[in-house]
C-alpha positions in Angstrom: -15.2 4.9 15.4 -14.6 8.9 15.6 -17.7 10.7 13.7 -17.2 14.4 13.0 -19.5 16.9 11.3 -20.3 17.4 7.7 -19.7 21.0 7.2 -23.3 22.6 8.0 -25.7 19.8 6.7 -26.3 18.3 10.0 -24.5 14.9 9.5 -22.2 13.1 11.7 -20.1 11.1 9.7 -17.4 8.7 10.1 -14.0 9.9 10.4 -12.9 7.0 7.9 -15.4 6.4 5.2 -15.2 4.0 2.3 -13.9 5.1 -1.4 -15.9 2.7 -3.6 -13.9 3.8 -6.9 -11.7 0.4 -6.3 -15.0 -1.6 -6.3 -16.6 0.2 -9.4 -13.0 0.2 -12.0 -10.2 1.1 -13.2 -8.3 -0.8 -10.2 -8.4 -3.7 -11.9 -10.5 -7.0 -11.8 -13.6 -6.5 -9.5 -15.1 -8.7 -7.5 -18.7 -7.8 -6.3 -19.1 -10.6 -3.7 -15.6 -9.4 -2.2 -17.0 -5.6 -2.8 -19.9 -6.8 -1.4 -18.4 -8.5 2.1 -16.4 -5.6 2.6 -19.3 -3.3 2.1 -21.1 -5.3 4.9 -17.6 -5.3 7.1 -17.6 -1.0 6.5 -21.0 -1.3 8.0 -20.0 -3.8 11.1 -16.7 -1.5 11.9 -18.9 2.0 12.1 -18.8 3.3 8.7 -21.6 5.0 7.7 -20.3 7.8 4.9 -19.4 5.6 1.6 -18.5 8.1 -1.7 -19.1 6.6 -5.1 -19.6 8.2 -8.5 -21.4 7.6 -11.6 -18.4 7.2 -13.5 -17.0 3.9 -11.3 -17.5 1.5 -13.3 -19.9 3.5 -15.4 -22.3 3.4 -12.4 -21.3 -0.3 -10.9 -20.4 1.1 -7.5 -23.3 3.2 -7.4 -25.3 0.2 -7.5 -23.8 -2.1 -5.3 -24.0 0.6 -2.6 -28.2 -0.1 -3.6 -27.9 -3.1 -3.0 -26.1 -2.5 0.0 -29.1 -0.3 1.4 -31.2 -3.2 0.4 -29.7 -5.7 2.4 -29.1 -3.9 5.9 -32.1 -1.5 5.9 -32.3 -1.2 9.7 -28.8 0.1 9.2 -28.5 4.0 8.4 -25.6 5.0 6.5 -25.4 8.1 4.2 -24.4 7.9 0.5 -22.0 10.9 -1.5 -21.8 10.6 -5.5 -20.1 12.5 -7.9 -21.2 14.0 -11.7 -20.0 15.4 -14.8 -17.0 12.8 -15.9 -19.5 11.3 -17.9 -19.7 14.6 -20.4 -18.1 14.3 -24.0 -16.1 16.3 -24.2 -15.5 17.1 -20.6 -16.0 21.4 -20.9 -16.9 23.9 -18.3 -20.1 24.7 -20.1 -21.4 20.9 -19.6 -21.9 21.4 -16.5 -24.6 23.8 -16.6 -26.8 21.0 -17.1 -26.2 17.7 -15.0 -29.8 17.1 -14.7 -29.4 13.6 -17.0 -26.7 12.9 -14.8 -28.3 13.4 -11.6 -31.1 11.2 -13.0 -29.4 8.5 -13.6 -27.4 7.9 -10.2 -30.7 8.1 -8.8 -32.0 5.4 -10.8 -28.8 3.8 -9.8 -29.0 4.4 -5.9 -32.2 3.8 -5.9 -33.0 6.8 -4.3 -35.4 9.9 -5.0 -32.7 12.0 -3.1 -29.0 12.3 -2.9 -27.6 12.9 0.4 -24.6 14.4 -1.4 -23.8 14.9 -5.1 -20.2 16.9 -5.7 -19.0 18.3 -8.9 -16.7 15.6 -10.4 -13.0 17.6 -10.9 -14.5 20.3 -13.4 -12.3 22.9 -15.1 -11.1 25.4 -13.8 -13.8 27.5 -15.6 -16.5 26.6 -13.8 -15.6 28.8 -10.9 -16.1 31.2 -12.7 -19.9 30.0 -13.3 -22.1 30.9 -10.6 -24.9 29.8 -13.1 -23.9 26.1 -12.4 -24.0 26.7 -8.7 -27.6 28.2 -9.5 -28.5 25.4 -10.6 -27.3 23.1 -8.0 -29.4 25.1 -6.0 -32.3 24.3 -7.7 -32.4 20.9 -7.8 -31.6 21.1 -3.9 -35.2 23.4 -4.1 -36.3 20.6 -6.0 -35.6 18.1 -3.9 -33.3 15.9 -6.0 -30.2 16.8 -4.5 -30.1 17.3 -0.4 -26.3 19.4 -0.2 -24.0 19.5 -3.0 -20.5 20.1 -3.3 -17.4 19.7 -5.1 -14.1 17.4 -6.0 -11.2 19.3 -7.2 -7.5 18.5 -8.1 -6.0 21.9 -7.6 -6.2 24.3 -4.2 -7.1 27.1 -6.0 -10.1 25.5 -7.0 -10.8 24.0 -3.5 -10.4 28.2 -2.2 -12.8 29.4 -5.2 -15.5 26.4 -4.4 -15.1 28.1 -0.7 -16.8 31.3 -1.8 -20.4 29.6 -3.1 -22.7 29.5 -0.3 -24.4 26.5 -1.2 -20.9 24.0 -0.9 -21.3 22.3 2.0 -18.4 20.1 1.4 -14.8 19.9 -0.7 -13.1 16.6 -1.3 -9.7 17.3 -2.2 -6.2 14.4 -2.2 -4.9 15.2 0.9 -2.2 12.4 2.5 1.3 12.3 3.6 2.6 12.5 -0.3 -0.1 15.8 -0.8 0.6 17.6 2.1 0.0 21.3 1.0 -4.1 21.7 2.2 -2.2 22.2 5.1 -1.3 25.6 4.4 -3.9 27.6 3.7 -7.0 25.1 2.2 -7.8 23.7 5.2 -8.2 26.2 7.6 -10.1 28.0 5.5 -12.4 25.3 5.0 -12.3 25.1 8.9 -13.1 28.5 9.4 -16.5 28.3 6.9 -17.6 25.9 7.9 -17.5 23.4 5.0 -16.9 19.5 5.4 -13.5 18.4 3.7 -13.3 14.7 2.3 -9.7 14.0 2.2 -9.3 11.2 -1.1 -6.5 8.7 -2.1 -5.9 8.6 1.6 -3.3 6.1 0.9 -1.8 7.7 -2.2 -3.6 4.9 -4.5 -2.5 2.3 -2.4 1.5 3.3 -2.4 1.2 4.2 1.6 0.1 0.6 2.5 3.9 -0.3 1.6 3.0 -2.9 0.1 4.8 -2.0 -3.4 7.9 -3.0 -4.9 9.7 -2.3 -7.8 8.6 -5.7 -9.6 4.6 -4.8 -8.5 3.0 -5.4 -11.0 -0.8 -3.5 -12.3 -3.8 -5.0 -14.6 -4.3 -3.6 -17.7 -7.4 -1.8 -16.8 -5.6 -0.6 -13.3 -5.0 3.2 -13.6 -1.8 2.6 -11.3 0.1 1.2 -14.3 -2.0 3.2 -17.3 -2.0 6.7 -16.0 1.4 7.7 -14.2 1.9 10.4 -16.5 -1.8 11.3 -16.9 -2.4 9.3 -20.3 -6.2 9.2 -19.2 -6.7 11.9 -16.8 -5.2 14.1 -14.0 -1.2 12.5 -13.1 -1.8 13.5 -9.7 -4.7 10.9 -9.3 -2.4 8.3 -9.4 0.2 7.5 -6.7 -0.5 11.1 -6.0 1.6 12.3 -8.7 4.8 11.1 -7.7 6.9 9.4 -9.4 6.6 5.3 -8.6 10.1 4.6 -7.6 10.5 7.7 -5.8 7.7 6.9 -3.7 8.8 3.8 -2.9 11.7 5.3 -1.3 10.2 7.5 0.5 7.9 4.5 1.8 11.2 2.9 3.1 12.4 5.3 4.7 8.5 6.2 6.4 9.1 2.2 7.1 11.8 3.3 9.6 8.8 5.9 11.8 6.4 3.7 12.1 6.1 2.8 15.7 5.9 -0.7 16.8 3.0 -2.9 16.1 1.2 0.2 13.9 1.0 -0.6 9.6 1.8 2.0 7.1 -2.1 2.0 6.4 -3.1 3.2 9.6 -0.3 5.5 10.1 -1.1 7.3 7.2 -4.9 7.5 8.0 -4.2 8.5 11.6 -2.1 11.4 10.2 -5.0 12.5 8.3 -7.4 12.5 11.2 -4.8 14.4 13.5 -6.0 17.7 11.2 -9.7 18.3 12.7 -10.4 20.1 9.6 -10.7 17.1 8.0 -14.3 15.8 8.0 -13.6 12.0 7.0 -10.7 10.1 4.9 -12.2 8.0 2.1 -9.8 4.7 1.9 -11.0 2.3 -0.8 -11.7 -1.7 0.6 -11.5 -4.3 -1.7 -12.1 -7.0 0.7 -13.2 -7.3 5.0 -9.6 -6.9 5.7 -8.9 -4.1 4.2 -11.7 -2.3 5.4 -10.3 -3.5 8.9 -7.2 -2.6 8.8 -8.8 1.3 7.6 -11.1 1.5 10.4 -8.3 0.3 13.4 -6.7 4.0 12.1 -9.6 5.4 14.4 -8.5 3.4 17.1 -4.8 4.6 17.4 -3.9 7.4 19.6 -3.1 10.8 18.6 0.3 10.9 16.7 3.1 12.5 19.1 4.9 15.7 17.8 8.3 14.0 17.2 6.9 11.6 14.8 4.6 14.6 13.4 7.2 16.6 12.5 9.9 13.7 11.5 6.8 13.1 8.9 6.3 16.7 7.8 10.0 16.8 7.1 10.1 14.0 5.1 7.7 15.2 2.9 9.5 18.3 2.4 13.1 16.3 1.6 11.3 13.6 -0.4 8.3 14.2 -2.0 7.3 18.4 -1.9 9.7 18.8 -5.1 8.2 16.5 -7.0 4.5 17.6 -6.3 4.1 21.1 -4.4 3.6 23.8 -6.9 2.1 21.6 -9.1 -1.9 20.6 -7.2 
């Protein structure tokens, strides 16, 4: 395993984490003594950064990673949640007070501390509210919270989180369907000195190739409810691009892969090849998964040909569809 520092808090984490929103809902049925083997597996392989929310599963995932702590406690591992989904109506102005939130995924980690509790995709608007930020910063005085930062959907919200003092870290979709952090998000992430948690890794599971046309998705599995954003943000979801689309580009990205390397680790390894990024966030749904996610730190740094055979792709294929748009 590769561990890299988080932004200025002092942490080394691992440069593939675990995404426990496929464990919590919304990915369909869930499993908890599958969740709960590849939880362990995450652990064997070297992973020690695992981001949950309070809104996965309304709280599940947050405590099965309790349980988790409870079950290997000789075995460190640090613990990033996410807050303010759960207001109704979701509005800027809720989240000047996240304090019942905050309580409650403490109860659920059982913890008197979070390591690291990021604002959960908020409107634009709160930007624009230092006042939230303030008090963020209070309840790091307080001792509740140890770093905060935030999740966005859009870069210019990543660039605004960039100029509050207290975000220490920016998780943002970043994969070979969402290439534009590249541009300018990143190294300016880079350059203050704030962690970046690259999500959907694997484009909500489209860049394991392991879709067809005939797939089929649970009712309650946001891959088949919310391609055109019926429930939240479109670009959560196969990273916004449209399903068969994508599946051609994932043919075609069939034809670079080199030999005896999966579409999964490919696409992971691409991620780490930016040192910008602080860790990639796969979900595991069972040991194997979670093994074939961690071999991505074992590959070798991808060669320029295939780097830029990749970055052109994305630009023929998939940057019309998605760009301008995140």
């Amino acid at each position: 395993m590769i561990y890299r520092p988080l932004g200025r808090t002092g942490l080394n984490v691992s440069a593939i984490g675990f995404g426990a929103w496929a464990i919590g809902g919304t990915w369909g049925d869930t499993d908890d003594t599958a969740a709960m083997a590849a939880l362990h597996r995450a652990l064997d392989r070297g992973v020690n950064f695992f981001d949950t929310a309070d809104v996965y599963g309304d709280g599940h995932s947050e405590r099965l990673l309790a349980r988790l702590r409870q079950e290997r406690p000789n075995d460190p591992f640090h613990v990033a949640t996410k807050a303010g989904r759960r207001l109704n109506p979701h509005v800027a102005e809720g989240y000047r007070n996240l304090r019942p939130f905050i309580e409650r995924s403490l109860q659920n980690l059982g913890t008197d501390t979070i390591e690291l509790l990021q604002l959960h995709c908020p409107p634009t608007a709160v930007y624009t509210m230092p006042e939230v930020f303030g008090a963020l910063d209070d309840l790091v005085r307080e001792g509740k919270l140890r770093h905060y930062g935030v999740s966005v959907e859009r870069i210019d919200e990543a660039m605004a989180a960039l100029k509050f003092p207290g975000v220490q870290s920016v998780q943002i979709i970043f994969n070979l369907f969402r290439q534009r952090p590249l541009e300018a998000f990143l190294p300016a992430a880079q350059a203050a000195q704030v962690g970046v948690l690259a999500r959907l890794p694997l484009s909500s599971g489209m860049l394991s190739g392991k879709f067809t046309s005939s797939s089929t998705f649970a009712a309650d599995d946001h891959r088949g409810f919310n391609r055109q954003g019926e429930a939240f943000d479109k670009g959560e979801t196969f990273s916004g691009v449209d399903y068969e689309q994508g599946l051609a580009a994932v043919e075609e990205l069939r034809r670079l892969l080199p030999e005896g390397v999966s579409m999964a680790r490919l696409a992971l390894r691409w991620i780490l090849m930016s040192e910008a990024v602080t860790t990639a966030i796969p979900g595991g749904r069972t040991p194997a998964q979670v093994d074939e996610n961690v071999s991505a730190a074992d590959l070798a740094a991808l060669p320029a040909p295939l780097m830029q055979a990749l970055a052109e792709l994305y630009q023929r294929r998939i940057a019309p569809q998605v760009h301008a748009l995140w």
